[in-house]
N, C-alpha and C positions, 0 to 999 in steps of 0.2 A: 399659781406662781410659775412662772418662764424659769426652764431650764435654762442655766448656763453653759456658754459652751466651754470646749476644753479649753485651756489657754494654748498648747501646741496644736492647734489646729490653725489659727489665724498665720503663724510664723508655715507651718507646713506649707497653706496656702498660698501663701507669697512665693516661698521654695519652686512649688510649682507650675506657679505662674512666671516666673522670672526662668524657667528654662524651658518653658515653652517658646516664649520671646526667643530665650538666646538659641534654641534650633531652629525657630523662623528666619534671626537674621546670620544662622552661617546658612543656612540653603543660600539665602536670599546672597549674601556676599559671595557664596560659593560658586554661582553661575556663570559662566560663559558670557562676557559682551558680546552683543548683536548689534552689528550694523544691518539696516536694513537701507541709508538715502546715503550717497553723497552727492551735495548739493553745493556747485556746481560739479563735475566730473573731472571740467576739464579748464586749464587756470594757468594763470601767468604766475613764478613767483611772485611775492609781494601781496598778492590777492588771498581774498578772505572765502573760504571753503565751510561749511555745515556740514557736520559728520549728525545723521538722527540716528536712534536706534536706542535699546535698551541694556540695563545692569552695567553703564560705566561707573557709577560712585559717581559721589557727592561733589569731589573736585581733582586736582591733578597732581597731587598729594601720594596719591594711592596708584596712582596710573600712569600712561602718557600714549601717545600716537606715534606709528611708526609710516611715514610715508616714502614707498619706492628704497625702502632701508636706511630712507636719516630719521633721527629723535631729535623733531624740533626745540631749540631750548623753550626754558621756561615764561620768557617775553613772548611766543608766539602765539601764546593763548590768550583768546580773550574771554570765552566762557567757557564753561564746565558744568553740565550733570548731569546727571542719569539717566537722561535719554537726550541728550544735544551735549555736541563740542563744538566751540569753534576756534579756527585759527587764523594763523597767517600761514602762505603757502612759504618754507623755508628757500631763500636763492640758492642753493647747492641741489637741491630734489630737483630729480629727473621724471619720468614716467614709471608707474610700476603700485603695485597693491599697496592699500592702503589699512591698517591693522589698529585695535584698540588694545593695550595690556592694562590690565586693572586686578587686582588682586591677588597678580603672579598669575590671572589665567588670561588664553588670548581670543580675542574675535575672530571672526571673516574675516576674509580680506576684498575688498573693493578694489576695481583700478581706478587710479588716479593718470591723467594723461597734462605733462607740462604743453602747454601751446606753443612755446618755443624750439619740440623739439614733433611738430606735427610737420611731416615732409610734405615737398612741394610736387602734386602728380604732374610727373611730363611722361608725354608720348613717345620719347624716343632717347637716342644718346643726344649728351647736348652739341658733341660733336662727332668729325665723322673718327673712328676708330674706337672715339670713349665706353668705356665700359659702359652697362643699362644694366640697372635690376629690373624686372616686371614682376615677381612674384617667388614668396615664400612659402614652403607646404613643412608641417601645421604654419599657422598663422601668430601659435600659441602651443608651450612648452619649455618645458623644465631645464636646469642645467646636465649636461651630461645625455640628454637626447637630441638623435636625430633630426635633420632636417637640410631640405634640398631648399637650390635655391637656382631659380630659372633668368636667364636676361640674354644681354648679346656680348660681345666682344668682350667677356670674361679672360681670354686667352686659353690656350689648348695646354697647355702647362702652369703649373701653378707658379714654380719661380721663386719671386721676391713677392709674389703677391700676397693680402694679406683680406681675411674677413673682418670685420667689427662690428662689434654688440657694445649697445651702449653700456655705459659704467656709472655708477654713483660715484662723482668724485668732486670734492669743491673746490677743484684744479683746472686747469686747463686739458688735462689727460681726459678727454669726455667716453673714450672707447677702452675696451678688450680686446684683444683680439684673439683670433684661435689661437693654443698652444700647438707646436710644436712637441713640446716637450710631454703634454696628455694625447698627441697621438689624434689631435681633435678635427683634422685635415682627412675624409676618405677620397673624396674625386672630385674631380679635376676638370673640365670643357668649357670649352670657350661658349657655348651655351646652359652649361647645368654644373652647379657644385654642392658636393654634399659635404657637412663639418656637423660633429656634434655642439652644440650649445658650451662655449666656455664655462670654465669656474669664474664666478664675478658679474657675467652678464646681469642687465637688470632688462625691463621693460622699454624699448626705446626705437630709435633708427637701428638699422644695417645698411651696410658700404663696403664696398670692394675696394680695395686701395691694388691699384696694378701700375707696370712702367707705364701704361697710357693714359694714367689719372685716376682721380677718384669719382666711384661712379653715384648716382641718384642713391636715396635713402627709400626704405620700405621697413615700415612699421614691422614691430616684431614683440610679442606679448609674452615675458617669461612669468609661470606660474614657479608657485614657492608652495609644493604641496606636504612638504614635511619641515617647514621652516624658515629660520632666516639666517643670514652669516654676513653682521657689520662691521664695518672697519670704524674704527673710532679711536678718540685719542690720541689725534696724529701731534706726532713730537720731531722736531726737524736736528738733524748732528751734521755737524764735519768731521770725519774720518781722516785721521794720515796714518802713514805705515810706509814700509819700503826693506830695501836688502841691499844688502854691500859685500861688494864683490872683492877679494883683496888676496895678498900671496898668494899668486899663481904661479907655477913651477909648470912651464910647457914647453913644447918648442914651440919655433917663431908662426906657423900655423894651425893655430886653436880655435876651438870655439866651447860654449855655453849657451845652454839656454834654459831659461828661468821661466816656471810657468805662476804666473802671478795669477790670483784670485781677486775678483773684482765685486763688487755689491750690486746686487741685483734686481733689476727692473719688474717690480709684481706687484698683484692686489694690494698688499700690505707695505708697499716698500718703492714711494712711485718720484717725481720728480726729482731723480738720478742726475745729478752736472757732476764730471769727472774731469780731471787735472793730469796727464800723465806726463811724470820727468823720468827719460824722453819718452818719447811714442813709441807705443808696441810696434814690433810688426805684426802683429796680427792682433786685433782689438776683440775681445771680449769673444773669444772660441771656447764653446760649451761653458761659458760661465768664466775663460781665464785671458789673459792676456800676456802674449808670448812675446820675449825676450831673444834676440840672441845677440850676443857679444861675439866679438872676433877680432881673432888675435891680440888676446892681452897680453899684458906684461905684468911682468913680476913687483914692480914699485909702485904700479898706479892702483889705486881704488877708483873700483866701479858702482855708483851708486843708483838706482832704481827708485823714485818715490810714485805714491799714489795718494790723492787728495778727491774725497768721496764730500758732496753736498746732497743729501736728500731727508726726504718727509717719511716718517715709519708711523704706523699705527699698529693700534693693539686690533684683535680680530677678537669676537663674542658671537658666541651662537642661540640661538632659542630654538629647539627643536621639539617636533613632536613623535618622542621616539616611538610608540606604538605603532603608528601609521607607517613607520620608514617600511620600502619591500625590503625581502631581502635575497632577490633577484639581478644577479648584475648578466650585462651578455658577454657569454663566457669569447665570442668571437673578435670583441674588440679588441683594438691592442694595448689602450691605456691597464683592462683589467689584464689580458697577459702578462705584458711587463713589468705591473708593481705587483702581482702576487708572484715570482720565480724568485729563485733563489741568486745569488750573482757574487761577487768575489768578496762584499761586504756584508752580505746578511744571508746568514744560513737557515735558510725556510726550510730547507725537505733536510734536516736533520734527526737525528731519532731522538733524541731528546726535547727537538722541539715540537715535532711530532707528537712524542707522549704528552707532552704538554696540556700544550692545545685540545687533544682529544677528550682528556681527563677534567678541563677548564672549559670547556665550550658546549660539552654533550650534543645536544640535540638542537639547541638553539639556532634560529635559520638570521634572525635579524642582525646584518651586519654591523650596529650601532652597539649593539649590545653584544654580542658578540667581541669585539673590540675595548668596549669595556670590562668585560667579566677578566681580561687578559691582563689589562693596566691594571685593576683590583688586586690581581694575584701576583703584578710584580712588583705592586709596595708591600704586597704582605710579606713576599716571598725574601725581598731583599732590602737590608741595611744601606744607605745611602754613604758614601764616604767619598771625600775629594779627591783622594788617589786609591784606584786598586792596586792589588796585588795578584790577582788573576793573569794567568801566562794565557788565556785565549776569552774570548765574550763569552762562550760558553759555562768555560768552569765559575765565572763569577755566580748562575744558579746553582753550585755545587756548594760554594766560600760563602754563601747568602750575603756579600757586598760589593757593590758595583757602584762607580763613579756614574755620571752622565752620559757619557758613551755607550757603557753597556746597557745601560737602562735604556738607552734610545733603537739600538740595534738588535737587543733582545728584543723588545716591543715590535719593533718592525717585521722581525723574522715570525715570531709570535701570529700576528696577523696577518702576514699574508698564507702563512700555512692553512688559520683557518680561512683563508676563501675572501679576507677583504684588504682591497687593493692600498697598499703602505708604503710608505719613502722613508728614510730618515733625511733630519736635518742639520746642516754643519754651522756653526757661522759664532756669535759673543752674546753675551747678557751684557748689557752696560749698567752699573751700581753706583751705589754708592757718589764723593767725589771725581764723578768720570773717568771710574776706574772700570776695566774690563777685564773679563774671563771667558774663556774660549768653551762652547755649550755646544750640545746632541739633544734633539726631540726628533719627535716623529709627525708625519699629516699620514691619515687615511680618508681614504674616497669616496663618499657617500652620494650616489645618486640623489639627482636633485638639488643639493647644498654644494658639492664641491669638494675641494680640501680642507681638512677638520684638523688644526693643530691638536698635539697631542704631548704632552712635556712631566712622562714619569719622574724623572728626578726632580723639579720644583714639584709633583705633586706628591710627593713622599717627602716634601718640608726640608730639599736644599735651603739652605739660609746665605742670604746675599745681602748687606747692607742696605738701608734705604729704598727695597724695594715695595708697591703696594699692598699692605698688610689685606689677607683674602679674610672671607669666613672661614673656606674649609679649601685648605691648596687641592688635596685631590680630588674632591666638585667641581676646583674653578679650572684646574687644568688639563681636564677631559673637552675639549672641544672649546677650548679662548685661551689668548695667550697675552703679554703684555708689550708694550710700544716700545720695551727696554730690552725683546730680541732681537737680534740684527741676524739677516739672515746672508749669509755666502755659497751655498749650494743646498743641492738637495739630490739627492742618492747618489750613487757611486758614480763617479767621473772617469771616464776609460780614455788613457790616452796613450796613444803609440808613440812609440821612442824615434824622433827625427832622424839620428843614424843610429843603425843598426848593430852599428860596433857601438855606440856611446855606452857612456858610463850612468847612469840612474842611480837619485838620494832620494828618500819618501821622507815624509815625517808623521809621526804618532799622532793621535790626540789632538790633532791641528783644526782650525776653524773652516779649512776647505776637506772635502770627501775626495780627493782628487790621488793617485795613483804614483805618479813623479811630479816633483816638485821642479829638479835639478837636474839635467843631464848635460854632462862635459866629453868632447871629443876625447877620443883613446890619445891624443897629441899631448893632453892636459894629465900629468904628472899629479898633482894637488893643487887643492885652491882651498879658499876659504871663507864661508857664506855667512854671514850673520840677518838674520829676519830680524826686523824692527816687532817690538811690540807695538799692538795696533795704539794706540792715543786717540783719545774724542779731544780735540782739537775745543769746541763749541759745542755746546746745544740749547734748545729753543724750545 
């Protein structure tokens, strides 16, 4: 007679049969996609592209493609699986790598090259004095690195002249161009110039734009070796706001001048049309637009408007912060002048000093590094809409700080430890198209660029109707939303037009700027009223 077997044996068995499956398929799920073909390379939008390669999943569900930094919607696919994609090439993609994400992890990256944006070789200027590019040295590189670039009648000064890298943009704006404001300008000759790679560049043309024209295009391959940083979600408003100028007590020759802040032309913030009632004299200087009045009178009101049309998008990063260095060149000037200290953020303080040292240790990686900071200033501080702190400091004393000090602590914070920080001035738009005047911060990661950075939404400020997160402070460590509007970014230094004038600042205001107001010594009293900004529209 046949033993019987136990009856927990057969249940056991299945037990462990059923979790060897289920660690087959998280390896299996867990893997890295691999591109190994694309097939074609190189392609007009509209056209149909074959990604081969292994572990994308089943369909696009779980996944999707990122080309040259757009995510084609969900009509551009026409197959999907696990080792083939295919699409449509999206009409906004430019030139630039090509990436699979599936599972929350991400593949290689392939280049993909638009045929629309493959330059046409000539021999020479097209005419005589016209700028020539003939060559770029690398061929191929990162944002935030070096590179020369060789041609003819460049001119011997740099000027009004400008570089351009191409941009991912489904606008008309097809370029970046060097900052100014990152220092991205080294040299200068009417044969040879040297610029560091903008924040925003993609894979594309370069072009000299000089008073003598714009010159030939030459290919230029930016690699993404610690990630990617998209703009997305672009949402269009009308802005209005203005000041009104009124009992003025002066003699008969006075003056004022009013430094108005204006919205600004950048990666996240692009097809800018402006309305001014009346025209600056002087339009849009470091971000402002100058005013002066003269000889008012005591009965009349002076009014100032500004009417802002433009597209803002949200910015999201996917990084791989392992890999980041955390090596910056201490010789450049973008890293000098966002790690020092300056009249708005106190870096070499001892307090923040102690900070940093006790928060950061040994740690070299500047992504993290940077993080371990914002960690320690939600833990550190209570979120509240008005302080009562008499300096940004004592608010880590009070443990509660509005948005301001959370953004200028953070700044200060970070550039202490060694990674290069701005803050930022400008509104949150909520709710019924209502606004609130908002502080965050960008720091500067080689390779990627500017990394918003927004301690008080990630310490769970609450604003009406804005996008409900997982986790605010995951989502607000490097992406921010289409409903910041941004009006400057670090301190704004401006010298007093006369010297005897009289200077008004304001607190807490949505520009970082220094004087707002200054009235000749003539001017007795006046009286200024700032309009609240109004969103007019949005789209």
């Amino acid at each position: 007679m046949k033993k019987m077997k136990h009856p927990a044996v057969i249940p056991l068995s299945i037990f462990i049969i059923l979790t060897i499956l289920y660690i087959i398929l998280s390896l299996l799920t867990g893997r890295n996609p691999q591109i190994d073909h694309l097939n074609p390379s190189v392609a007009f939008p509209g056209e149909t592209i074959l990604i081969e390669g292994e572990h994308f999943g089943d369909s696009f569900e779980n996944g999707f493609v990122i080309i040259a930094g757009i995510r084609p919607t969900v009509s551009s696919y026409i197959k999907w699986t696990d080792t083939e994609i295919e699409l449509r090439v999206p009409d906004e993609v430019q030139s630039g790598r090509v990436f699979v994400k599936s599972n929350k992890n991400s593949s290689n990256g392939l280049l993909f090259t638009n045929k629309e944006f493959i330059p046409v070789i000539v021999s020479g200027p097209a005419g005589p004095g016209e700028p020539y590019l003939d060559s770029v040295v690398p061929e191929k590189g990162m944002v935030g690195e070096k590179v020369s670039i060789t041609g003819l009648n460049l001119g011997s000064e740099r000027g009004a002249s400008k570089v351009n890298f191409s941009f991912f943009s489904s606008d008309d704006s097809k370029f970046v161009s060097c900052s100014e404001v990152d220092f991205d300008y080294i040299e200068w000759s009417d044969k040879s110039i040297s610029v560091y790679v903008p924040d925003g560049a993609t894979s594309g043309n370069i072009q000299i734009n000089t008073d003598r024209g714009i010159s030939n295009s030459i290919y230029f391959e930016v690699s993404y070796p610690y990630g990617i940083k998209q703009f997305t979600q672009p949402r269009g408003y009308q802005l209005q706001y203005g000041v009104t100028i009124s009992n003025v007590i002066a003699e008969p020759v006075n003056s004022i001048q009013i430094w108005f802040p204006v919205i600004q032309q950048s990666l996240a913030q692009r097809n800018v049309e402006s309305v001014y009632e009346p025209e600056p004299l002087w339009e849009n200087y470091k971000g402002l637009n100058r005013y002066n009045l003269e000889n008012l009178h005591q009965w009349n009101e002076y009014v100032l408007n500004q009417t802002h049309w433009f597209e803002r998008s949200a910015i999201e990063t996917d990084i791989n912060i392992s890999s980041i260095s955390g090596t910056y060149d201490k010789n450049r000037e973008l890293v000098k002048y966002y790690t020092r200290e300056d009249a708005l953020v106190p870096a070499n303080n001892k307090t923040i000093r102690d900070v940093t040292r006790s928060i950061v240790g040994r740690e070299t990686n500047p992504y993290i590094k940077a993080k371990k900071l914002y960690d320690y200033l939600i833990r550190r501080l209570e979120y509240v809409n008005f302080s009562e702190s008499d300096t940004v400091l004592d608010s880590l004393t009070n443990r509660k700080g509005d948005a301001f000090e959370y953004a200028v602590l953070f700044t200060a914070l970070a550039r202490n430890a060694g990674v290069p920080s701005r803050p930022v001035a400008g509104i949150i738009v909520y709710g019924d198209k209502q606004t609130v005047n908002h502080w965050w911060s960008e720091i500067y990661i080689n390779g990627i660029g500017w990394i918003p950075v927004d301690p008080a939404m990630g310490d769970n400020m609450s604003l009406s109707d804005l996008p409900v997160r997982e986790s605010n402070s995951d989502y607000y460590f490097g992406n921010i939303g289409s409903q910041h509007i941004v009006f400057s970014r670090g301190n704004i230094d401006l010298k007093k037009i006369n010297p005897d004038g009289n200077i008004k600042r304001k607190e807490r205001f949505y520009s970082f700027q220094d004087i707002y107001e200054e009235s000749s010594e003539s001017v007795d009293s006046y009286r200024a009223v700032w309009s609240p900004l109004q969103v007019v529209d949005w789209w």
